[in-house]
Phi, psi and omega in degrees: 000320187289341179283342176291305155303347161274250197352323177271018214222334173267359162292114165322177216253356187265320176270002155305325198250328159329304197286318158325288186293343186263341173279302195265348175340310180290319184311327196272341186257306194283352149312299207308288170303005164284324192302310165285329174285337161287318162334300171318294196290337178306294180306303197290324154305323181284337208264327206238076180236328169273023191278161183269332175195155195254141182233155178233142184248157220192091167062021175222097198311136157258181156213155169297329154336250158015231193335306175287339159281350157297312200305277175310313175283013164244349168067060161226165164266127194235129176262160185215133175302069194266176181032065137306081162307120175248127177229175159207024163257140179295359215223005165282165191274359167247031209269359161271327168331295198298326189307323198295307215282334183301306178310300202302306183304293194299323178307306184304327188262317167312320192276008211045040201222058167188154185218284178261139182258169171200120211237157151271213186253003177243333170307286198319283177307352169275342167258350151297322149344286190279027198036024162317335209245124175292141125338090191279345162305312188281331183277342182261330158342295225248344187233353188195071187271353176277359187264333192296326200302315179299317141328290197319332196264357128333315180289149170241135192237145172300159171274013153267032196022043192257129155277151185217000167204169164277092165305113177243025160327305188255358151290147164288120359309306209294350156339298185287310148012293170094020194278128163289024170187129195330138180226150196239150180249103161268124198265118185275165194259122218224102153296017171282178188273027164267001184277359145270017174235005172259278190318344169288314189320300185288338184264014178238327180299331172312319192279005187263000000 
């Protein structure tokens, strides 16, 4: 050990930082990145604190076009989550992307600050997974019953024949979206004061 600390003390200040960086490296990168997602997730609290509803997109592209014609035509302000990534392969070249986009989801729902996911088919069940998702049958059941009969040929159920989400494919927007493979609206299951504003949301994409 002592010998190790005289050999580094006679290294110049260039091969130190060599020597530093060739020992520590993984430590100095997964640090970086703890750094930046608390930031990110800091930044993102700060950002969405007046919104009427918050949406998170899950393995699925937007444009503003999109997001902004939900926003207007419900005359609302909706902050939105975009490019979330979900994986479950370990060995992808974005799988720190996805940890970040994991953190961010699990922050947003800690904080009470996401209301809808809008998923592909491996998001929508990673989050059913984790139970994020109200029963959309029992939320409209009780906040909007004039809306189930309009739903009901949309949901997708679990194999315990609990429905937990909406194919919202052949609804407008994302009809016009042009997406190649069914994208789901999922409710996250919430006790905040906002669930009248999921339902201006579901009455208004019905009605397009």
């Amino acid at each position: 050990m002592n010998k190790s600390k005289s050999t580094f003390r006679q290294l110049n200040t260039k091969q130190k930082l060599q020597y530093i960086w060739d020992y520590y490296k993984i430590h100095i990168i997964a640090t970086a990145v703890i750094i930046c997602i608390t930031f990110s997730i800091i930044s993102t609290v700060r950002k969405n604190n007046t919104a009427d509803l918050y949406m998170g997109y899950i393995n699925v592209a937007t444009t503003d076009s999109l997001t902004g014609s939900i926003a207007s035509d419900c005359h609302m302000d909706i902050y939105n989550y975009n490019d979330l990534l979900i994986t479950a392969d370990p060995d992808s070249d974005n799988i720190q992307y996805a940890y970040g986009s994991s953190i961010k989801l699990m922050s947003a729902i800690s904080d009470d600050k996401l209301d809808i996911i809008i998923a592909d088919s491996y998001g929508i069940g990673h989050a059913d997974d984790l139970d994020y998702l109200t029963n959309p049958a029992d939320f409209l059941s009780e906040m909007a019953p004039e809306l189930l009969k309009k739903y009901e040929p949309y949901f997708v159920y679990n194999i315990d024949g609990r429905p937990y989400a909406i194919d919202v494919s052949s609804i407008s927007p994302f009809k016009e979206a042009n997406y190649t493979a069914p994208v789901y609206l999922g409710i996250i299951a919430s006790d905040n004061n906002r669930n009248n504003a999921i339902v201006k949301l579901l009455y208004t994409l019905i009605k397009k």
